[in-house]
DRENTOR-390064 format. One line per field, with one value per atom (N, C-alpha, C): residue number from 1; residue in one letter; atom name; x, y, z. Coordinates in steps of 0.2 Angstrom, whole numbers, plus 5000, padded with zeros to 4 digits. Layout:
BEGIN
n: (NUM,...) $
res: (A,...) $
atom: (CA,...) $
px: (X,...) $
py: (Y,...) $
pz: (Z,...) $
This chain:
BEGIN
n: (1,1,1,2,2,2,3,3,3,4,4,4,5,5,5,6,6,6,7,7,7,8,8,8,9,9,9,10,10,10,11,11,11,12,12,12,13,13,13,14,14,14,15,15,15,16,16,16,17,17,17,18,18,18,19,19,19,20,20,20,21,21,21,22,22,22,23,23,23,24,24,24,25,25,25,26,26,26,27,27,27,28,28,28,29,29,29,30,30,30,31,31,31,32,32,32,33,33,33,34,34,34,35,35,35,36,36,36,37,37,37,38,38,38,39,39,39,40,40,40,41,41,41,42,42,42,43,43,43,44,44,44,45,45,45,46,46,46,47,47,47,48,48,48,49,49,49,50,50,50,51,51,51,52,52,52,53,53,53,54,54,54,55,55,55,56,56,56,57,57,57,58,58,58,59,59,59,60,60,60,61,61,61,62,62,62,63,63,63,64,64,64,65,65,65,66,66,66,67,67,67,68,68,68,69,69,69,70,70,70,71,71,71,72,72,72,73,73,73,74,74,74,75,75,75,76,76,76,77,77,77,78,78,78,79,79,79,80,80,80,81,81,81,82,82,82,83,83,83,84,84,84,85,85,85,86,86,86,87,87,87,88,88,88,89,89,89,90,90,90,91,91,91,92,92,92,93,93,93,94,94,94,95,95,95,96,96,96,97,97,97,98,98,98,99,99,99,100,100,100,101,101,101,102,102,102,103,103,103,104,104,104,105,105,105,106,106,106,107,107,107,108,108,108,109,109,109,110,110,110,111,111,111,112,112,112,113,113,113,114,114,114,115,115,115,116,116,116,117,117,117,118,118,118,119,119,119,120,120,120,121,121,121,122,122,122,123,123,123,124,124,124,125,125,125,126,126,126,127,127,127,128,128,128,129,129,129,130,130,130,131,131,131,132,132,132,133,133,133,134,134,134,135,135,135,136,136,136,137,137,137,138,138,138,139,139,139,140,140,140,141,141,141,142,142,142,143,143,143,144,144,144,145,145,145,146,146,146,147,147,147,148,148,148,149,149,149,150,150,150,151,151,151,152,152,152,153,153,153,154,154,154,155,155,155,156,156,156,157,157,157,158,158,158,159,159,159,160,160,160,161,161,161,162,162,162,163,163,163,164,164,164,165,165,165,166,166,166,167,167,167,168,168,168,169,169,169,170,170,170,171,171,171,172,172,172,173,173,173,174,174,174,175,175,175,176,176,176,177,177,177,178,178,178,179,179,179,180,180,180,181,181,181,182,182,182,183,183,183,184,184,184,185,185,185,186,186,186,187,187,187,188,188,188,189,189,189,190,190,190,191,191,191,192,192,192,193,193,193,194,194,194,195,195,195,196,196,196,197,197,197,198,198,198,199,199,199,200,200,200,201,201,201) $
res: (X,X,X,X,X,X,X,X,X,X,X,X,X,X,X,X,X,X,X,X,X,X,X,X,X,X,X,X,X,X,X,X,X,X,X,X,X,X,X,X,X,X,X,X,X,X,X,X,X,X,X,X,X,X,X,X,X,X,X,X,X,X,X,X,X,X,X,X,X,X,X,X,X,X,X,X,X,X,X,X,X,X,X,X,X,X,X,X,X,X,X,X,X,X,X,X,X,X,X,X,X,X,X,X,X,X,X,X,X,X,X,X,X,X,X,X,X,X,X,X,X,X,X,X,X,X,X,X,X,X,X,X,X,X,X,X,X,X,X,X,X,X,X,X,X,X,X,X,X,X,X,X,X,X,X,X,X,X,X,X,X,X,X,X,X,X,X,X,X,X,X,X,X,X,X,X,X,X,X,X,X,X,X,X,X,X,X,X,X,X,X,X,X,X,X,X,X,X,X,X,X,X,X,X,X,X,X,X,X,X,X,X,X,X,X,X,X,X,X,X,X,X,X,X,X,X,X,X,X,X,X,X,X,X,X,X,X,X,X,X,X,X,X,X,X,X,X,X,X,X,X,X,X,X,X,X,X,X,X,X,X,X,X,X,X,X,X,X,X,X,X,X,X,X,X,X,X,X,X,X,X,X,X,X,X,X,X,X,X,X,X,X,X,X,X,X,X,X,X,X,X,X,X,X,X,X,X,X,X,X,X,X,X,X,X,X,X,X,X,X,X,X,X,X,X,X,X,X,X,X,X,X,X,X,X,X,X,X,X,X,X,X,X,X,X,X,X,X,X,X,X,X,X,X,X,X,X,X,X,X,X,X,X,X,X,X,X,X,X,X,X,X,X,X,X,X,X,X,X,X,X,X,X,X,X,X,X,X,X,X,X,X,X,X,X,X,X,X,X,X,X,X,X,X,X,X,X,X,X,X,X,X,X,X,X,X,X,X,X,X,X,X,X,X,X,X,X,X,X,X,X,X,X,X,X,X,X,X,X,X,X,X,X,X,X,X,X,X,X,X,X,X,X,X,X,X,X,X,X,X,X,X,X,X,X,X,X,X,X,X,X,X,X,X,X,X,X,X,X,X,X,X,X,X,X,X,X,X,X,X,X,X,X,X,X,X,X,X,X,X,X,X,X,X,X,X,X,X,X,X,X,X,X,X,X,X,X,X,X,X,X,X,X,X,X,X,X,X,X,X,X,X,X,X,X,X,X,X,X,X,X,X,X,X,X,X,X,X,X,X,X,X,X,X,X,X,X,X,X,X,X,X,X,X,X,X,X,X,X,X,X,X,X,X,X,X,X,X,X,X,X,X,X,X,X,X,X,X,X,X,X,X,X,X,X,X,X,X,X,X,X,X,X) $
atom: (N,CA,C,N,CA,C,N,CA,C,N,CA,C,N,CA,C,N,CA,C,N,CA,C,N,CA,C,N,CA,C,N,CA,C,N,CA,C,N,CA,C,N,CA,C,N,CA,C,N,CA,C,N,CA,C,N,CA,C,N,CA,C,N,CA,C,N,CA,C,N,CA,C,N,CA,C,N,CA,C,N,CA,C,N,CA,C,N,CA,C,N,CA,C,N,CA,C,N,CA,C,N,CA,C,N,CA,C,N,CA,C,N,CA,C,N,CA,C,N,CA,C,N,CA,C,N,CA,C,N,CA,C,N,CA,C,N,CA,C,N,CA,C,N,CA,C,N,CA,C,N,CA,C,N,CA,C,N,CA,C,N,CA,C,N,CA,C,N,CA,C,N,CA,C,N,CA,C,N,CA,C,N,CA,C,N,CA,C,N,CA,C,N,CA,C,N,CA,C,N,CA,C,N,CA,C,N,CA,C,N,CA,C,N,CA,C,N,CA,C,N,CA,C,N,CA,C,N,CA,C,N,CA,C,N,CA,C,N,CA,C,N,CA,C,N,CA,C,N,CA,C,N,CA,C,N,CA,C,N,CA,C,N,CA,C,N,CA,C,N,CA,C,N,CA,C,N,CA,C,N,CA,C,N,CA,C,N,CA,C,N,CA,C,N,CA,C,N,CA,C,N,CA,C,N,CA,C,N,CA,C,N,CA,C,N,CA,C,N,CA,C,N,CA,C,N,CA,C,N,CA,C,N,CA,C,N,CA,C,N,CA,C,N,CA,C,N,CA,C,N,CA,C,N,CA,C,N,CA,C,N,CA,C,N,CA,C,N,CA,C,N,CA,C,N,CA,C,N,CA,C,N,CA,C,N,CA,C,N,CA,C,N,CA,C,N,CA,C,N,CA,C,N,CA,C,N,CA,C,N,CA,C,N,CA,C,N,CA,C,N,CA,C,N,CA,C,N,CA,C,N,CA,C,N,CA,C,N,CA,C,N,CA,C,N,CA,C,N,CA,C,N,CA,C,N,CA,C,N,CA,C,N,CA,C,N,CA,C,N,CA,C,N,CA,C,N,CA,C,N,CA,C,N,CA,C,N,CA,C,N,CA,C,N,CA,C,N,CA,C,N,CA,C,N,CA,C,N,CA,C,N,CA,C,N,CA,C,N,CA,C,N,CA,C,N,CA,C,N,CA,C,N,CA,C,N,CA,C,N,CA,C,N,CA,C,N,CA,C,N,CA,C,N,CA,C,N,CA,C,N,CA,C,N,CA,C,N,CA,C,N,CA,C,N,CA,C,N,CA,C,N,CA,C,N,CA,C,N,CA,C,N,CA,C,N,CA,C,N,CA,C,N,CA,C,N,CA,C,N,CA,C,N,CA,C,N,CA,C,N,CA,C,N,CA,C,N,CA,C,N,CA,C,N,CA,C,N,CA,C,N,CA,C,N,CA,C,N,CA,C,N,CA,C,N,CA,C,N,CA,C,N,CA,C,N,CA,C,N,CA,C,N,CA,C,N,CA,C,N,CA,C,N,CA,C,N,CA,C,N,CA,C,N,CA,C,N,CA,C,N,CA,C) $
px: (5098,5094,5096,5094,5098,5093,5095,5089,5087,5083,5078,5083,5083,5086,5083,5084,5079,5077,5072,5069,5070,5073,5073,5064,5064,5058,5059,5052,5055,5057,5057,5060,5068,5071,5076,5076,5072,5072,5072,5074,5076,5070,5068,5061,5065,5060,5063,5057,5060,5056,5053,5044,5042,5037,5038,5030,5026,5021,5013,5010,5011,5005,5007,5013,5014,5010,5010,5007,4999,4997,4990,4987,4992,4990,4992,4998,4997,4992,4988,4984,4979,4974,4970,4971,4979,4977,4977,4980,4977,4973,4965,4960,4958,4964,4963,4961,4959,4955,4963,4961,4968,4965,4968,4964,4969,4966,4971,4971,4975,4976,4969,4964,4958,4955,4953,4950,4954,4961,4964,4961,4962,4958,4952,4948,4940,4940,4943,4944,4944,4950,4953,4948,4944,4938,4934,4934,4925,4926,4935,4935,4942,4946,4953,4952,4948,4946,4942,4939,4937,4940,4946,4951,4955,4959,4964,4967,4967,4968,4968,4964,4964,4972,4974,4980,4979,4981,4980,4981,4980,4981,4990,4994,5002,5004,5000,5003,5001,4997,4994,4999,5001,5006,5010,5014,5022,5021,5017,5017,5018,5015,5013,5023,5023,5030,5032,5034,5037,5038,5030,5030,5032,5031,5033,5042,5043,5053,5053,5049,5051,5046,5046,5043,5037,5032,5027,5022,5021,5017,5019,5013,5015,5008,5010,5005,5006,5000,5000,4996,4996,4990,4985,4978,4973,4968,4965,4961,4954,4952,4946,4939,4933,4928,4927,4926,4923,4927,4933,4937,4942,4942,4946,4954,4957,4964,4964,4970,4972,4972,4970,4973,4977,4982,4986,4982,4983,4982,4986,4984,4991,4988,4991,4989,4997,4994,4998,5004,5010,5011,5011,5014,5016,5019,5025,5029,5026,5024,5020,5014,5010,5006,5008,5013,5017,5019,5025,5026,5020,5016,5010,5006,5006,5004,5007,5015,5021,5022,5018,5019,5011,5007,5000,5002,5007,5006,5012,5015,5024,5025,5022,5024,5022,5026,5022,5017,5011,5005,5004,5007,5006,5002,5001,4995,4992,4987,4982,4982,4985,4987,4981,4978,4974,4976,4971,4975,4967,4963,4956,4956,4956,4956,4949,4943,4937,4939,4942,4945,4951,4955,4961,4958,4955,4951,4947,4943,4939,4942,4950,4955,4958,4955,4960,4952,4946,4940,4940,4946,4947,4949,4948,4951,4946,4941,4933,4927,4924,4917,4913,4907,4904,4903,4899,4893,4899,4906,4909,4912,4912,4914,4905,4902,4898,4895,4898,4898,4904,4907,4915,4912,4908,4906,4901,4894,4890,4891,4896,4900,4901,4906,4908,4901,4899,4891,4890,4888,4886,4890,4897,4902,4904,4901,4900,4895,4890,4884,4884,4885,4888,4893,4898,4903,4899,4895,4891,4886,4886,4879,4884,4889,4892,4896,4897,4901,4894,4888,4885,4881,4881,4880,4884,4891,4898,4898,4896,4895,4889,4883,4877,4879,4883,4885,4890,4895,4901,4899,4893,4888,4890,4886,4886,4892,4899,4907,4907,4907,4912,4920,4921,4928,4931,4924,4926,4925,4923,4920,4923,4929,4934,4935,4934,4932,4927,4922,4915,4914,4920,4918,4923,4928,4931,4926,4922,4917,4910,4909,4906,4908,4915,4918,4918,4919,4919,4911,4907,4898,4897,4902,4899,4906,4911,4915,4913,4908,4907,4903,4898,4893,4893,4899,4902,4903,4908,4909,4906,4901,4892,4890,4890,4887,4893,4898,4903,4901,4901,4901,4895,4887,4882,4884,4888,4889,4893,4897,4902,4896,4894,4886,4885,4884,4879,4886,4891,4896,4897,4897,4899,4893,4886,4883,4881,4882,4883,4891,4895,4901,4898,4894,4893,4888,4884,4879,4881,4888,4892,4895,4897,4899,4895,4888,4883,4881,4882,4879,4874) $
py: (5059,5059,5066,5064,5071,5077,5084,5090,5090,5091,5092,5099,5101,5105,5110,5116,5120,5121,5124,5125,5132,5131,5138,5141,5146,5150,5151,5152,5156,5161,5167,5172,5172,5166,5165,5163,5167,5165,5158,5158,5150,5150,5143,5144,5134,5133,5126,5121,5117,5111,5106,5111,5107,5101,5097,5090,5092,5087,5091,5092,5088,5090,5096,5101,5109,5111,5111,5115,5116,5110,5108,5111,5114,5118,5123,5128,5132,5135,5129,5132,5134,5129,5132,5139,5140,5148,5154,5149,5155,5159,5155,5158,5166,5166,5171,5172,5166,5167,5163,5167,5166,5160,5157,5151,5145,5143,5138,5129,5128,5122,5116,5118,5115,5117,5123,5126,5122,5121,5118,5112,5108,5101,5100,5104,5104,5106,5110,5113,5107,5104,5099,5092,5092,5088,5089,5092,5097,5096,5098,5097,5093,5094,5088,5082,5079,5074,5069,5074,5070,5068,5071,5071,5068,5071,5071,5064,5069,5065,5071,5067,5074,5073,5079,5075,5076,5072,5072,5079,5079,5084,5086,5080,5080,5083,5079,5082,5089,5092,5098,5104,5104,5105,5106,5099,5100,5102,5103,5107,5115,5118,5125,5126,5121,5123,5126,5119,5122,5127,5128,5134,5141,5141,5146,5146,5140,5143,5144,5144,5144,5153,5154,5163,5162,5158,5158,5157,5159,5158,5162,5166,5170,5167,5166,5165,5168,5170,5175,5167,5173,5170,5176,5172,5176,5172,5177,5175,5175,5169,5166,5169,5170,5173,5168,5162,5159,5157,5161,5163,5153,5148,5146,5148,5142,5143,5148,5152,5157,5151,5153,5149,5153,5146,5151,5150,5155,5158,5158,5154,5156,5161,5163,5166,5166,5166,5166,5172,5174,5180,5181,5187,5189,5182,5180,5175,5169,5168,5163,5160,5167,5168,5165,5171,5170,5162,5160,5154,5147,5149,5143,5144,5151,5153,5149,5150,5148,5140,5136,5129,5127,5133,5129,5129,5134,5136,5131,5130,5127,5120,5117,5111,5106,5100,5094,5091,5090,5086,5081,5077,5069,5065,5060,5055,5054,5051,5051,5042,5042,5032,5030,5022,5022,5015,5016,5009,5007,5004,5002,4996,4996,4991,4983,4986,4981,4978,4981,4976,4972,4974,4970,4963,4965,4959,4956,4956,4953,4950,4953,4949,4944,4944,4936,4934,4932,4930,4922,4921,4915,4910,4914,4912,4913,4918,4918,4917,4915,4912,4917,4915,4919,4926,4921,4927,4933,4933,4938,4942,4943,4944,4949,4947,4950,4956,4954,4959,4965,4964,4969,4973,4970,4975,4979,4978,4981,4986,4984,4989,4992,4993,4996,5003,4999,5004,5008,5006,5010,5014,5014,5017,5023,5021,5029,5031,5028,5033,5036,5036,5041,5047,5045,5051,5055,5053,5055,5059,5059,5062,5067,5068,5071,5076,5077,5080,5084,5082,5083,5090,5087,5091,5099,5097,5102,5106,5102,5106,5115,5111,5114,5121,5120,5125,5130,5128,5129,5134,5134,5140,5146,5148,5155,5158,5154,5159,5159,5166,5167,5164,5163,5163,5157,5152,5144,5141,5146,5144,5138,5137,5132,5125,5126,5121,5119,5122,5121,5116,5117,5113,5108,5105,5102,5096,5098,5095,5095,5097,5094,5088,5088,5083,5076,5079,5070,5071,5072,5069,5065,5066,5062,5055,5057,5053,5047,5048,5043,5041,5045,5040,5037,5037,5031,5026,5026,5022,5018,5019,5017,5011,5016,5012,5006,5009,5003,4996,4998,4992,4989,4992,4989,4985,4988,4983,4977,4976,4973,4967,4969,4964,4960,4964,4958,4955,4958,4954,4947,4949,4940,4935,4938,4934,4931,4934,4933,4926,4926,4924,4918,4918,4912,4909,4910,4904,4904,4905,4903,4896,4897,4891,4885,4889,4882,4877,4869,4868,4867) $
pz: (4792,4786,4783,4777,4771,4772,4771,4773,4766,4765,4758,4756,4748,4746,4745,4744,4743,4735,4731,4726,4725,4718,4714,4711,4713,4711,4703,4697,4692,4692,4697,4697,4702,4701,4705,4711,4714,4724,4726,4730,4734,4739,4738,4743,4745,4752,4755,4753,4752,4749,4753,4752,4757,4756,4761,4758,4757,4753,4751,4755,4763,4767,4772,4769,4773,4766,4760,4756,4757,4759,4761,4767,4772,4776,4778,4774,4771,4764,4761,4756,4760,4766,4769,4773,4775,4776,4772,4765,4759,4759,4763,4762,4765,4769,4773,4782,4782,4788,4793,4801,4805,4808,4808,4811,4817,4822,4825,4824,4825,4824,4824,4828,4828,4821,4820,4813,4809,4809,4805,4802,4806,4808,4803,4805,4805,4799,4796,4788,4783,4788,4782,4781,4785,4787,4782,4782,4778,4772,4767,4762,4758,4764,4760,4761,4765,4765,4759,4755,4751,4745,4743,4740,4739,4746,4748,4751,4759,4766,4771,4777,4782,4786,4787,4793,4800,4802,4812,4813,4820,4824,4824,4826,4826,4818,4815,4809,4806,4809,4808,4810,4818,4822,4819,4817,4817,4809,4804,4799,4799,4802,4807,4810,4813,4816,4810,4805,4798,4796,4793,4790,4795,4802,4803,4804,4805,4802,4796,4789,4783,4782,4787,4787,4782,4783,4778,4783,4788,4793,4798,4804,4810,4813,4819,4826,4832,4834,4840,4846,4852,4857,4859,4856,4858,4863,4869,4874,4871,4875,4874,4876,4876,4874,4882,4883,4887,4892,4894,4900,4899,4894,4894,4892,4891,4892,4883,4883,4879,4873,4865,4859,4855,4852,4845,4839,4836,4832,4825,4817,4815,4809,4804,4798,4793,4787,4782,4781,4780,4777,4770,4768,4760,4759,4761,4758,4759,4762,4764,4756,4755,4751,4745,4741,4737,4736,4740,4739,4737,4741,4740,4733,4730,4723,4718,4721,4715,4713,4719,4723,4718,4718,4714,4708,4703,4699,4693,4698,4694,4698,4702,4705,4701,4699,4696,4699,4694,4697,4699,4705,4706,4702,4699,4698,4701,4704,4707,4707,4715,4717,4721,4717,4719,4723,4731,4735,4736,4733,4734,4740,4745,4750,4746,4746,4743,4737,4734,4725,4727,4732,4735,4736,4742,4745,4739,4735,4728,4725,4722,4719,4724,4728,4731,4734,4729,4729,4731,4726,4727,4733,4737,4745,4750,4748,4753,4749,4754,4755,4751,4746,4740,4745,4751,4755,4759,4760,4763,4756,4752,4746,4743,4745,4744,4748,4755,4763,4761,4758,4757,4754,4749,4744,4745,4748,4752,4757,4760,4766,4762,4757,4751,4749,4747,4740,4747,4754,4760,4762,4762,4764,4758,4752,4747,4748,4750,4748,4754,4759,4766,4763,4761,4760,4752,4748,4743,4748,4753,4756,4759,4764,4767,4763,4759,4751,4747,4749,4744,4749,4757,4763,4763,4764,4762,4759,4751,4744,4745,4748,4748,4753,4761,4765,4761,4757,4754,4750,4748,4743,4744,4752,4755,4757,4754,4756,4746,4744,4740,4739,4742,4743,4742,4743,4745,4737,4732,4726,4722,4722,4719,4725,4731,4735,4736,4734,4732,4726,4720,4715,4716,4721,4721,4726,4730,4734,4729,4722,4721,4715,4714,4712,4716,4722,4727,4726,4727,4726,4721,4715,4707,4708,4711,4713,4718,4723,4727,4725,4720,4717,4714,4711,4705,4708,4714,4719,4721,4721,4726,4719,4714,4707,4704,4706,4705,4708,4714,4722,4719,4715,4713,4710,4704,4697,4698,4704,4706,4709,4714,4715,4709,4703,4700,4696,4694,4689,4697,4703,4706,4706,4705,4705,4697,4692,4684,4686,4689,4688,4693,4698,4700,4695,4695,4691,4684,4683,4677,4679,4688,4689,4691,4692,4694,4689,4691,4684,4681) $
C-alpha cells in the first residue's frame, strides 16, 4: 500500500498526512491534560460521540503509536496510587500542538454524510408489515431521546471546565440535534399513518 504523502504547512514545513481519527485524538490532548489511553476512551465517549464517532480502544492505541512517530506526542510510565500495574501516560508536544492548530485552521471541511439506518429500512416500507415499520421508528424517537438526555447530561457537567467551553457548545449542539431526531421519528409516525388510511378504502 502507497505511504500517504506528507502535507505542506503554510509556512512551508512538511507535516505527515494524517487520518481524521489521529487529528481527533490528538485534538483531545490539546486540551492539555496528560491523559492514558482509557482517559482517552472515556473523553471520546463523553463528547466525540455525539458528533462524531468514538474510536475503539485498538484504534485509540494504534493512533497514539502515530502520533508518537510523527513527534506530536510523548508518553511516559506512571505508578499507580492503588499499587496496580504502572500506566502510560501520553501528552501533546509543541509540534504536536502546533500541527493540530494548523489541521484546525487550513484543512478542508468534510460534509457531513448521513447513513440513517431507520429511513433505509422506511424506504423499502414496501416490503414490511405496517406494525414493524412502525417498531423501527419508535426504537428510533427512543433511541434520540436517550442520547438527547445524555448530551443534555454532558452539556450540564461540561460547564464547570473553562476549558471545555467550545465542547460544551458542540454538546449543546447534539441536545437540539437528537431532539429533531426524536421530533422527526414523531412526525414520520403520523406521515405512515396519514399514508395508510389514504390506502384504506
Amino acid at each position: 500500500m502507497a505511504k500517504k504523502k506528507a502535507v505542506d504547512d503554510a509556512d512551508g514545513a512538511e507535516r505527515p498526512a494524517l487520518p481524521a481519527t489521529s487529528w481527533a485524538v490528538l485534538g483531545l490532548l490539546s486540551f492539555g491534560e496528560e491523559l492514558s489511553g482509557y482517559d482517552l476512551k472515556k473523553w471520546s465517549d463523553w463528547s466525540l460521540r455525539f458528533f462524531y464517532w468514538s474510536p475503539s480502544f485498538s484504534q485509540i492505541y494504534s493512533e497514539l503509536k502515530r502520533l508518537e512517530q510523527a513527534g506530536y506526542a510523548t508518553s511516559r510510565m506512571v505508578a499507580q496510587e492503588t499499587g496496580t500495574r504502572d500506566k502510560r501516560v501520553y501528552r501533546i508536544t509543541e509540534e504536536g500542538m502546533e500541527a493540530v492548530r494548523t489541521w484546525a485552521r487550513e484543512a478542508p471541511v468534510d460534509p457531513p454524510v448521513l447513513k440513517h439506518g431507520p429511513m433505509l429500512r422506511l424506504w423499502l416500507g414496501h416490503l414490511l408489515e405496517i406494525q414493524q415499520m412502525r417498531e423501527v421508528l419508535a426504537r428510533h424517537r427512543e433511541f434520540a431521546e436517550t442520547m438527547r438526555q445524555r448530551a443534555e447530561e454532558d452539556m450540564e457537567g461540561a460547564k464547570a471546565n473553562e476549558a471545555w467551553s467550545y465542547p460544551t457548545l458542540t454538546l449543546k449542539w447534539a441536545e437540539r440535534y437528537y431532539a429533531s431526531e426524536r421530533d422527526l421519528a414523531e412526525a414520520m409516525l403520523a406521515d405512515i399513518e396519514e399514508l395508510e388510511r389514504g390506502k384504506r378504502p
